[in-house]
RODREN-747529 format. One record per atom (N, C-alpha, C, O): x, y, z. Coordinates in steps of 0.001 Angstrom, whole numbers. Each point is the difference from the previous one (the first is absolute). Example, Ala and Ser with C-alpha at 12.3 -4.5 7.8 and 13.67 -1.06 7.14 Angstrom:
PT       x       y       z
PT   13190   -5690    7800
PT    -890    1190       0
PT     900    1200       0
PT    1036     -19     665
PT   -1386    1069   -1385
PT     820    1190      60
PT    -770    1090     730
PT     509    1108     169
This chain:
PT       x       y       z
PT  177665  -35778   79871
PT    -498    1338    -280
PT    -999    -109   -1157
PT     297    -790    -896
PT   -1310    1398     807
PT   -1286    -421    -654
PT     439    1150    -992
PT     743     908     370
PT   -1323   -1015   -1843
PT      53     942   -1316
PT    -211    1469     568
PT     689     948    -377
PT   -1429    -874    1064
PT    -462    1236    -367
PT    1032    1287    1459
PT      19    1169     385
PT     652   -2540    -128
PT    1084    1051    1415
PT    1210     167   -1030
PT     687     978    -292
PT    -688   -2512    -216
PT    1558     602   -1164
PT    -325     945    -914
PT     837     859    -279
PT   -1830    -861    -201
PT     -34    1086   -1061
PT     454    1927     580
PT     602     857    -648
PT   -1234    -764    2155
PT     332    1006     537
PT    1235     331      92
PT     473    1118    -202
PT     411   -2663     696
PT    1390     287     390
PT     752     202   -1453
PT    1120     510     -28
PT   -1586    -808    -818
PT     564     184   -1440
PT    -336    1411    -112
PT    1037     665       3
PT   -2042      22     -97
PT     210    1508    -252
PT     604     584    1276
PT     895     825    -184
PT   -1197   -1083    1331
PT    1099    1000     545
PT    1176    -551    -297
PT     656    1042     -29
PT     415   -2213    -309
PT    1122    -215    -108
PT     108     785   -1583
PT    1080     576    -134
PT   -1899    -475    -926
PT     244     505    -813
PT     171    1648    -179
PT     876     558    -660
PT   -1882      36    1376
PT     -94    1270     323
PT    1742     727    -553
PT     382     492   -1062
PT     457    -814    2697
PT     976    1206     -21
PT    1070    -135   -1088
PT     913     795    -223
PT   -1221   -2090    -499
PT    1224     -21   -1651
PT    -257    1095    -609
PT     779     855    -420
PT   -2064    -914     379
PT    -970     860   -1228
PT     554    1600     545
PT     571     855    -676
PT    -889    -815    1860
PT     466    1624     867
PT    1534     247    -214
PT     560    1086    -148
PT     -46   -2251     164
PT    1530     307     266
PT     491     158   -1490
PT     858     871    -147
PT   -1184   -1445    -804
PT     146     330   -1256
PT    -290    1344    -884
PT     602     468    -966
PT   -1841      -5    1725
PT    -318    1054    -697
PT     901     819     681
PT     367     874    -786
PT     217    -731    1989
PT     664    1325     511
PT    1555    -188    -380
PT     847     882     140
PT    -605   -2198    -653
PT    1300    -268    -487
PT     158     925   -1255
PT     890     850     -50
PT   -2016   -1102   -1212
PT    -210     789    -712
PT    -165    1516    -517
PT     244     615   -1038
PT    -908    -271    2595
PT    -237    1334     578
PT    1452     877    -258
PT     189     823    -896
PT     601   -1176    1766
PT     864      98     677
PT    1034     -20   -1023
PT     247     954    -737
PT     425   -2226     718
PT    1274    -312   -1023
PT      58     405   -1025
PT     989     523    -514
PT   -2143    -709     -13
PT    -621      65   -1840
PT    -900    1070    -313
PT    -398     240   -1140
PT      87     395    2164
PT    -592    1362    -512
PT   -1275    -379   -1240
PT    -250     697    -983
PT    -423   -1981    1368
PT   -1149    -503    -675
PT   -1312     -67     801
PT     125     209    1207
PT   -1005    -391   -1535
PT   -1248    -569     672
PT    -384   -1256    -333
PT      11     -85   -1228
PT    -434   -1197    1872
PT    -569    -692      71
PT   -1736     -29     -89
PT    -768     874     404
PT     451   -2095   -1027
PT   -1681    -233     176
PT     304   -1353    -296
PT     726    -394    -913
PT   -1516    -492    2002
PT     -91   -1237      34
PT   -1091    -381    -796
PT    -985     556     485
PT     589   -1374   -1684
PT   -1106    -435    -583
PT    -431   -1686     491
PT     756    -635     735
PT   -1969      92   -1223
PT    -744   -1007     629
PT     767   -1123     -70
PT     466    -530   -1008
PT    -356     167    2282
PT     659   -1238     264
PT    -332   -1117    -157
PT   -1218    -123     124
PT    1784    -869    -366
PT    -218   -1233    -199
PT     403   -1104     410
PT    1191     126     288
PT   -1701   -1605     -23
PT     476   -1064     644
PT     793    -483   -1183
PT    -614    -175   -1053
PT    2251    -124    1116
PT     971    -598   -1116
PT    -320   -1603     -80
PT    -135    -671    1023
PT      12      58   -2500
PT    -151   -1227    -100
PT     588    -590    -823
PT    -304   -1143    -339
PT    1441    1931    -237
PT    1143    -565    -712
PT    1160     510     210
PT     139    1074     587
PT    1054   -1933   -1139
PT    1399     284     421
PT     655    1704    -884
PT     743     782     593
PT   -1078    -630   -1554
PT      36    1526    -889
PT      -6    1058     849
PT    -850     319     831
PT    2138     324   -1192
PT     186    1453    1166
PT    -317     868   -1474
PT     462    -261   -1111
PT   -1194    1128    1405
PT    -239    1462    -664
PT    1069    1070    -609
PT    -334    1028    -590
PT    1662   -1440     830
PT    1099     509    -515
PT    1023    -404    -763
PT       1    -991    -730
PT    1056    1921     933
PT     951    -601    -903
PT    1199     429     862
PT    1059    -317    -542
PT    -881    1043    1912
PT     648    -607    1096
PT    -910     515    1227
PT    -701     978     260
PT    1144   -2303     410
PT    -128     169    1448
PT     953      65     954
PT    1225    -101     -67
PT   -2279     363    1342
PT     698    -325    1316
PT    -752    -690     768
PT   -1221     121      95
PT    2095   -1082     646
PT   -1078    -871    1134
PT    1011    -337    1415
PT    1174    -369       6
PT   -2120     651    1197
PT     658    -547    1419
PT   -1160    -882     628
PT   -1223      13    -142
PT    2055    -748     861
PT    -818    -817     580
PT      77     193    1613
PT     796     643     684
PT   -1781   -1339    -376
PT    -694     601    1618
PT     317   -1198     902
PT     536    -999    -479
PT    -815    1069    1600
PT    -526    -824     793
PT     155     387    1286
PT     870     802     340
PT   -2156   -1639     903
PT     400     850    1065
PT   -1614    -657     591
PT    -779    -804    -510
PT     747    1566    1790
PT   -1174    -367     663
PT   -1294    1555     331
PT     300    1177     200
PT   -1460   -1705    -251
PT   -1036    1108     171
PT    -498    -326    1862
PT    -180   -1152     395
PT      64    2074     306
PT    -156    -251    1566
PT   -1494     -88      -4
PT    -492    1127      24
PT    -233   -1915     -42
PT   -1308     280     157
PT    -615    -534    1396
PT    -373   -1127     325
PT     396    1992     173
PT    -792    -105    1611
PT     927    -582    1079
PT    -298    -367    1137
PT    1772     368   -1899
PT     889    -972     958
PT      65    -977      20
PT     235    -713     976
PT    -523     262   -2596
PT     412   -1205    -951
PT    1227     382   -1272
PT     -82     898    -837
PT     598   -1357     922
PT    1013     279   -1204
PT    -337   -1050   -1400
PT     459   -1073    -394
PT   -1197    1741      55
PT    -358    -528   -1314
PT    1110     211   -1462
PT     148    1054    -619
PT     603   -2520     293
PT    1070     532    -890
PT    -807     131   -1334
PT   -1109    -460    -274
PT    2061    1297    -567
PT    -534     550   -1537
PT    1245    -227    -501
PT    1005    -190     685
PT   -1095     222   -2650
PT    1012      52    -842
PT    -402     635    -912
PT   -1211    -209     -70
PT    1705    1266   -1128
PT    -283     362   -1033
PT     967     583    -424
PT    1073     129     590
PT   -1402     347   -1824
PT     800    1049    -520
PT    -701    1585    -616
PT   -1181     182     298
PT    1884     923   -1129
PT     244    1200    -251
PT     695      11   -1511
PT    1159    -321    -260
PT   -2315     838    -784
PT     811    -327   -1042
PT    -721    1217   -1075
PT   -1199     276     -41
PT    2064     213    -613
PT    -339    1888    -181
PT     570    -693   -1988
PT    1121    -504     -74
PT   -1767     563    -912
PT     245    -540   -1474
PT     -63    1431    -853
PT   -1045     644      88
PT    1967    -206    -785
PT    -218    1116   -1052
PT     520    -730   -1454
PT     845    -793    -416
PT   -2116    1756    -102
PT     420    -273   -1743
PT    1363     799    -108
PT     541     735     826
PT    -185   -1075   -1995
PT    1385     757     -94
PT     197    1110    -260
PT    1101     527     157
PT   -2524     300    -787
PT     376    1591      79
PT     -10     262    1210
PT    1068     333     514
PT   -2392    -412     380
PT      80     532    1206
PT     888      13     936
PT     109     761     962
PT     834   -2072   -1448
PT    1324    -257    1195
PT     859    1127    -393
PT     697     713     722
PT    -845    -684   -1809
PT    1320     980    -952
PT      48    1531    1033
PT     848     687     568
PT   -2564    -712    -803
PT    -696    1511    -262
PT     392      62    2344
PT     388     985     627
PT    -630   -2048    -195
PT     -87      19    1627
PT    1454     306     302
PT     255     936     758
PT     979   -1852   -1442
PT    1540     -58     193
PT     407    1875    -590
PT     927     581     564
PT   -1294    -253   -1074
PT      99    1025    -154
PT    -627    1135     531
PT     606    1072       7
PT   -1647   -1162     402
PT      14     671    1455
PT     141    -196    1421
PT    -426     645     958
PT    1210   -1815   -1062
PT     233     413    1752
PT    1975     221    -223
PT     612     585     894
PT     -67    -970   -1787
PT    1049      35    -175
PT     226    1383    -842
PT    1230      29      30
PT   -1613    1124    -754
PT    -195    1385    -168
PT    1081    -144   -1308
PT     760     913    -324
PT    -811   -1848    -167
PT      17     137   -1477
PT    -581   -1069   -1289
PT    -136   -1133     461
PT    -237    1209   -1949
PT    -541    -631    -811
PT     783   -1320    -364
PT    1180      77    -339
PT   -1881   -1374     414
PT     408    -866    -149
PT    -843    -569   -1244
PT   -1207      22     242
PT    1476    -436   -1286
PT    -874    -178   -1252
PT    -232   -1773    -283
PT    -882    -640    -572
PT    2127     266    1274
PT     542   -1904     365
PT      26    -592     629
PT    1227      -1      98
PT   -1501    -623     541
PT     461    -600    1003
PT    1177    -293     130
PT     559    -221   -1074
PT     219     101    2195
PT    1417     159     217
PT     552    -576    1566
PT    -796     -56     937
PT    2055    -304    -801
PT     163    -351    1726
PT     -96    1374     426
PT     265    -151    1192
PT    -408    1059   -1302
PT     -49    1004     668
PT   -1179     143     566
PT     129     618    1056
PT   -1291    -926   -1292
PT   -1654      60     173
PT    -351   -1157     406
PT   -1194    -280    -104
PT    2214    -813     735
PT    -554   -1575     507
PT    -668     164     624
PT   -1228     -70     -55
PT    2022     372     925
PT    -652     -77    1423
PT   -1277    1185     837
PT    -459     136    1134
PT     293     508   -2438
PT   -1167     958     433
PT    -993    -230     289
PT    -614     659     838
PT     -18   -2029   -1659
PT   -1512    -790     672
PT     237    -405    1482
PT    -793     199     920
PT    2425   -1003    -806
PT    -392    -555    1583
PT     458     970     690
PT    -147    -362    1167
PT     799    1783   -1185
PT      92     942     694
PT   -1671     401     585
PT    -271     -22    1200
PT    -541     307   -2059
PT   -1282     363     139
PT    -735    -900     870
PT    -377     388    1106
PT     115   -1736   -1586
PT    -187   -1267     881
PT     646    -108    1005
PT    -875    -326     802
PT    1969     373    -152
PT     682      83    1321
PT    -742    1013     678
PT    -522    -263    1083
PT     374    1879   -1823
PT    -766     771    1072
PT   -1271      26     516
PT    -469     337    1087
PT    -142    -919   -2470
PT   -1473    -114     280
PT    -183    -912    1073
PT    -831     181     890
PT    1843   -1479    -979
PT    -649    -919    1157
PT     886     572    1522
PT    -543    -610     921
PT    1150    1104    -607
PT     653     950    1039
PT    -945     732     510
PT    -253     -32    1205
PT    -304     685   -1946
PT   -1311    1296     112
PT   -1670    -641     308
PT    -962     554     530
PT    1140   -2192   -1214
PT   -1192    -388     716
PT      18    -697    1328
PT    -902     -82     834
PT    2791    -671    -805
PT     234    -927    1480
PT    -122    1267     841
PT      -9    -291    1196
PT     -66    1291   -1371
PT      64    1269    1321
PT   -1423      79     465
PT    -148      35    1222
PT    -845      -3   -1918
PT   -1282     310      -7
PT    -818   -1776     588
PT   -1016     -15     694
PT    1517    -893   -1022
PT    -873   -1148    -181
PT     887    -245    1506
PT    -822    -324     856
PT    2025     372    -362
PT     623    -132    1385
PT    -890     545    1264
PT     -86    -630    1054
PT    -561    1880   -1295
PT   -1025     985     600
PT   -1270    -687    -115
PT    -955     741     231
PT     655   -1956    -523
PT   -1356    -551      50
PT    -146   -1740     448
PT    -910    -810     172
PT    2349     834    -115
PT     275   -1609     594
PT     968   -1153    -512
PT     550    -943     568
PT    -570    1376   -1785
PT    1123   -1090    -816
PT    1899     172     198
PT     820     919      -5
PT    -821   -1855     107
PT    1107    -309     -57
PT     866    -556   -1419
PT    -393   -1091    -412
PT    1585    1771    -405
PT     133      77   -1448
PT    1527    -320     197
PT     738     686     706
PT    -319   -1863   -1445
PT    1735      19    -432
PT     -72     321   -1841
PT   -1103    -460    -293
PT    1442     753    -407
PT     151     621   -1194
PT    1117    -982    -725
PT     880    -458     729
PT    -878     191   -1821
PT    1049    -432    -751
PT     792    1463    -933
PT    -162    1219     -60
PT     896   -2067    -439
PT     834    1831    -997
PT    -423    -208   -1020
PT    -127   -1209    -195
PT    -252    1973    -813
PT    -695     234    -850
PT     676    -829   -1139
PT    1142    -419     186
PT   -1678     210   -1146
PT     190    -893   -1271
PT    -523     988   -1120
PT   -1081     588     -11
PT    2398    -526   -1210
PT    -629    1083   -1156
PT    -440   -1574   -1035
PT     669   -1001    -256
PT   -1778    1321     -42
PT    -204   -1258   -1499
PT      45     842   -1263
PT    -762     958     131
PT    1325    -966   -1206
PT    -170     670   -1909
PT    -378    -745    -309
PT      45   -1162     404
PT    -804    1873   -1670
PT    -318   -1616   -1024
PT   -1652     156    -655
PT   -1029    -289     612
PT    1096     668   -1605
PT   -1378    -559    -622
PT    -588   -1224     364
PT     499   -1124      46
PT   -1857    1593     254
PT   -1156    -938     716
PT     506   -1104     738
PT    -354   -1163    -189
PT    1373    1623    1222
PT     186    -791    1342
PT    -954    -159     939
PT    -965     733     220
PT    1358   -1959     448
PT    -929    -487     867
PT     607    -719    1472
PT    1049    -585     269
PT   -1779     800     201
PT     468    -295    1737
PT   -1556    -912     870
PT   -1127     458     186
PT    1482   -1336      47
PT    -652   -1011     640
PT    -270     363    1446
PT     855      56     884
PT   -2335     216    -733
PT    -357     306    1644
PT     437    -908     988
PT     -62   -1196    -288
PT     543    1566    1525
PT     113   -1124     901
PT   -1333    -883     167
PT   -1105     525     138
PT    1340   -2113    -168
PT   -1518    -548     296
PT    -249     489    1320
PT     644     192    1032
PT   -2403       3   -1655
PT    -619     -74    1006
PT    -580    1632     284
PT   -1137       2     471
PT    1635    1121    -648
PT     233    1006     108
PT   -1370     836   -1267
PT    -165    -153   -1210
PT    -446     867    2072
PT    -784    1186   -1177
PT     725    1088    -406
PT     791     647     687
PT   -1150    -442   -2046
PT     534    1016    -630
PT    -462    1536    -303
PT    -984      15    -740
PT    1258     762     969
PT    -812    1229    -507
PT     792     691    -725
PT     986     575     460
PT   -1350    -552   -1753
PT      41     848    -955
PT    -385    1702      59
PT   -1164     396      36
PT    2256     436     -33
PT    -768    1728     -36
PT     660     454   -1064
PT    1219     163      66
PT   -1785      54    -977
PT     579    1332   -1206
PT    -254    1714     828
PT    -938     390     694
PT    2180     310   -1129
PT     247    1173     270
PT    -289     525   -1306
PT     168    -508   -1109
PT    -662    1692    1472
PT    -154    1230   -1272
PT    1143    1006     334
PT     135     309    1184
PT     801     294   -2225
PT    1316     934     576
PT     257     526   -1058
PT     249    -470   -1110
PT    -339    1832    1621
PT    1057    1064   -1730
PT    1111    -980    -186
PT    -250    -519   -1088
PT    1152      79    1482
PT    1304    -963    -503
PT    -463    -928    -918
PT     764    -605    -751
PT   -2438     393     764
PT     -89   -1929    -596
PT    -405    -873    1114
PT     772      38     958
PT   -1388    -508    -889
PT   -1180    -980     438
PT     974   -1412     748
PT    1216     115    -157
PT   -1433    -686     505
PT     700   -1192    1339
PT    -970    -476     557
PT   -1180     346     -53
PT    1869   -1491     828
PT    -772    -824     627
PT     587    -396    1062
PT    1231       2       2
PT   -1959    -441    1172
PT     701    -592    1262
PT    -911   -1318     467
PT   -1217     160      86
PT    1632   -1083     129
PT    -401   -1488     605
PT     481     282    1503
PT    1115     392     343
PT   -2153    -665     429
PT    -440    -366    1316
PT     -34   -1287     492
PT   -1117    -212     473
PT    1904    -813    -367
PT    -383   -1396     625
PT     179     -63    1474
PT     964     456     615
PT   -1986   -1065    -115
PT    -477    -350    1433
PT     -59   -1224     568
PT    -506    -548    -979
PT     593    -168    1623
PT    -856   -1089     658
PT    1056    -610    1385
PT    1187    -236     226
PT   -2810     175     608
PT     338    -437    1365
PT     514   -1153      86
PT    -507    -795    -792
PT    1564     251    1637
PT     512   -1316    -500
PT    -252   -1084    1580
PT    -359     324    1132
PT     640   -1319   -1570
PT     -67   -1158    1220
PT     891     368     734
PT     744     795    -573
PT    -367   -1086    1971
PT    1315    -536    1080
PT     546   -1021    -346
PT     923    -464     669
């Protein structure tokens, strides 16, 4: 597949995160989303201070080729915004972090990628999902699968600002 077909299949595979996120937000969190300028990731540094990450894999049908893919889905908040996000979808103030608010990044991350396997199923791919992984921790870091491009998107949000990583890539048989 020549650069300039993957690059296509990278924005439409990227597309319905971005859709499915904002209506997660919509919806659950009674927030708005705005996606700001994206970027190709070239170091291991996640943008937060917790995350969530799932991993992908699966095949794209192209013309009645099954072309396999691997990546992952990975959504990073600073720690107010997690505070400020765990507290609104859960409908009360959380000032700490706490086990009570763990699992709220990969709650979010589970739906978002649910909400995009529905949409990206409707265009040809084929998606198995892993279960979500919570990471804490000042300036943690998570190692891309080799081989794999990264896309970097910062969100703009009344809650506080986030980030989500996009990794892609078409793989051998």
């Amino acid at each position: 597949m020549d650069q300039i077909t993957f690059n296509k299949k990278y924005v439409e595979f990227c597309a319905p995160f971005v859709k499915g996120l904002q209506k997660i937000y919509s919806t659950m969190l009674h927030s708005e989303i705005k996606p700001l300028k994206p970027e190709i990731k070239t170091n291991v540094n996640l943008h937060g201070d917790h995350s969530a990450v799932m991993g992908m894999n699966g095949h794209y049908d192209d013309a009645g080729k099954a072309l396999p893919f691997r990546g992952s889905l990975l959504i990073s908040w600073p720690e107010a915004s997690y505070l400020k996000t765990a507290s609104a979808m859960l409908g009360q103030e959380f000032k700490k972090y706490n086990e009570e608010i763990a699992d709220v990044g990969s709650e979010i991350c589970n739906m978002t990628m649910g909400s995009a396997k529905s949409v990206l199923v409707e265009i040809g791919y084929r998606i198995e999902m892993s279960i979500p992984t919570a990471i804490t921790g000042k300036d943690h870091q998570l190692q891309a699968q080799k081989g794999v491009t990264t896309v970097l998107l910062p969100f703009e949000c009344a809650l506080g600002n986030f980030f989500i990583e996009v990794n892609f890539a078409f793989t051998e048989i």
